[in-house]
KOLSESE-373680 format. One line per field, with one value per residue: residue in three letters; x, y, z of N, C-alpha, C in turn. Coordinates in Angstrom, 2 decimals, always signed. Layout:
r: (ALA, ...)
n_east: (X, ...)
n_north: (Y, ...)
n_up: (Z, ...)
ca_east: (X, ...)
ca_north: (Y, ...)
ca_up: (Z, ...)
c_east: (X, ...)
c_north: (Y, ...)
c_up: (Z, ...)
//
This chain:
r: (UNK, UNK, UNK, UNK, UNK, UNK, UNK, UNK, UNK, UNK, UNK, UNK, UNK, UNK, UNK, UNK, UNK, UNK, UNK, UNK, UNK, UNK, UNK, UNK, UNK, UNK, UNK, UNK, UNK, UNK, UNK, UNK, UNK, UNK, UNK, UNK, UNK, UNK, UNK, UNK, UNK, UNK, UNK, UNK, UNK, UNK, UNK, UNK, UNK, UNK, UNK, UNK, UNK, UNK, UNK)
n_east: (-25.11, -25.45, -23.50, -21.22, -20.80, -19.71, -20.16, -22.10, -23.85, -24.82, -26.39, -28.31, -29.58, -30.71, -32.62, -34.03, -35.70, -36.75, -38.04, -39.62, -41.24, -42.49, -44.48, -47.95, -48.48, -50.81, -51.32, -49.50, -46.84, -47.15, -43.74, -43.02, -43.31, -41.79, -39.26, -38.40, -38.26, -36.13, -34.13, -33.86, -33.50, -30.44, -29.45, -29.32, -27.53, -25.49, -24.57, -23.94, -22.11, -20.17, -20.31, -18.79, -15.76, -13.03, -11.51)
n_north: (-10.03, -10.38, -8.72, -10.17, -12.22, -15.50, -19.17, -19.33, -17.13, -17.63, -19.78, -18.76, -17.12, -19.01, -20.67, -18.30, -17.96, -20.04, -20.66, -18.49, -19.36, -21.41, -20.94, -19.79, -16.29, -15.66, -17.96, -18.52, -20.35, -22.29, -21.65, -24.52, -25.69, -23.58, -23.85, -26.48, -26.71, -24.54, -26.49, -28.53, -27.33, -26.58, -29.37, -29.73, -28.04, -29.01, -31.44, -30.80, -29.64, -31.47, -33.35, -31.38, -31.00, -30.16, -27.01)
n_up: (+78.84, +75.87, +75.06, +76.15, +73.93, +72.24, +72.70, +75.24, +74.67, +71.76, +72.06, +74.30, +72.17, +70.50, +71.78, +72.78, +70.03, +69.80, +71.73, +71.04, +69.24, +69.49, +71.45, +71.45, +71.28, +72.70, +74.44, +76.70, +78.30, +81.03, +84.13, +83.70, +81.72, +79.96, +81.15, +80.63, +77.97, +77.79, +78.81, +76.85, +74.62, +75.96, +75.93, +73.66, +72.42, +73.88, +73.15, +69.86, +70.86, +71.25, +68.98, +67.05, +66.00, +67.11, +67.20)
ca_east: (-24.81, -25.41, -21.64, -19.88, -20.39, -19.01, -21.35, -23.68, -24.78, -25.61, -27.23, -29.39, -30.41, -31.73, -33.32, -35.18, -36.32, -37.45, -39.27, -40.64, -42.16, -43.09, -45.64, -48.47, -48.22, -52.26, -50.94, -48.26, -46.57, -46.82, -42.72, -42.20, -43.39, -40.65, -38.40, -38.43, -38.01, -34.34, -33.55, -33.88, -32.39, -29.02, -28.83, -29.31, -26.58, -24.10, -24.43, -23.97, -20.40, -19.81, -19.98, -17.77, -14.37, -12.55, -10.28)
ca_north: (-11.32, -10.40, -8.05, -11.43, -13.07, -16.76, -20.10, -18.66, -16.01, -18.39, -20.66, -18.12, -16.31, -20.06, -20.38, -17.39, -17.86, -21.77, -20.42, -17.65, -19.59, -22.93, -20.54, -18.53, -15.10, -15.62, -18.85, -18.48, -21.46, -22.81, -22.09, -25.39, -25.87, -22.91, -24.40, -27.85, -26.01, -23.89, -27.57, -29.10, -26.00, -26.58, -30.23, -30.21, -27.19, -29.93, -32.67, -30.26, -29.20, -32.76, -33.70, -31.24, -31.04, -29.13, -26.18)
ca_up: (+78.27, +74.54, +74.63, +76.04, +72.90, +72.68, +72.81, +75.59, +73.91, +70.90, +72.84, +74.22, +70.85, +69.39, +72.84, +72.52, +68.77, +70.13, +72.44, +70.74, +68.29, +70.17, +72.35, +70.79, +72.62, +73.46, +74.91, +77.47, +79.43, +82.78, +84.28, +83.62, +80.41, +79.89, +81.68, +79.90, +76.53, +77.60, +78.99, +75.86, +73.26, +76.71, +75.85, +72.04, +72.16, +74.31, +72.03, +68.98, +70.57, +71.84, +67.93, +66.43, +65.90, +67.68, +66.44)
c_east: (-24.53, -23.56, -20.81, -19.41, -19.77, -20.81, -22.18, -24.87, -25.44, -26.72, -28.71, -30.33, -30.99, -32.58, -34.89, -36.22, -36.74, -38.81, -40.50, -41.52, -42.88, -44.58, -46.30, -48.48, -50.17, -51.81, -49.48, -48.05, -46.08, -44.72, -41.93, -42.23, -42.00, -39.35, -37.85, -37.96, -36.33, -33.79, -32.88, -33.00, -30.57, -28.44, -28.70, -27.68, -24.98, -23.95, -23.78, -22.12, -19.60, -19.10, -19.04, -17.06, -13.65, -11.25, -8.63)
c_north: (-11.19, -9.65, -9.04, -12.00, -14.38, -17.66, -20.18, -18.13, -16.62, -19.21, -19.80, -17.40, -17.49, -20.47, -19.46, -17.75, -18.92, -21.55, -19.22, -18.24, -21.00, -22.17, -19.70, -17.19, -15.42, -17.01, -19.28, -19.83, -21.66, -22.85, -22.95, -26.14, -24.87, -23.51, -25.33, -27.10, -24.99, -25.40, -28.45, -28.50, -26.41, -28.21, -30.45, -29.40, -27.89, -30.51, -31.82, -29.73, -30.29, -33.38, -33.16, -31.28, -30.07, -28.02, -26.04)
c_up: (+76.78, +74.23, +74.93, +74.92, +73.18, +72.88, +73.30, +75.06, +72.43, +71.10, +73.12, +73.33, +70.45, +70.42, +72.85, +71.44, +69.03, +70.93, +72.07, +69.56, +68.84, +70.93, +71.30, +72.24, +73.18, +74.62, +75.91, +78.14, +80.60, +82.77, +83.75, +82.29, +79.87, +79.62, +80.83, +78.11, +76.35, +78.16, +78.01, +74.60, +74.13, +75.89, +74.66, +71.46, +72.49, +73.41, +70.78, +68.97, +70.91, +70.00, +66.69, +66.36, +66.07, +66.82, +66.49)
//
């Protein structure tokens, strides 16, 4: 995924860093706590290309 490059692969790197800091590592979360957290980084990432202006 990371060699595709393109808006995925962004998505997923602020993803990661959301989630790596929202959890303490002693403190892991239930799936869906997870879950709910790449849901949220997907729809903040729509809106975000919804509002720019296209090239």
């Amino acid at each position: 995924m990371m060699a595709s490059d393109g808006p995925e692969v962004e998505t997923w790197i602020n993803f990661t860093v959301i989630a790596a800091t929202r959890f303490d590592l002693d403190d892991q979360p239930e799936p869906e706590q997870f879950l709910s957290v790449l849901e949220e980084c997907c729809d903040a990432r729509r809106v975000q290309q919804r509002t720019q202006p296209s090239e």
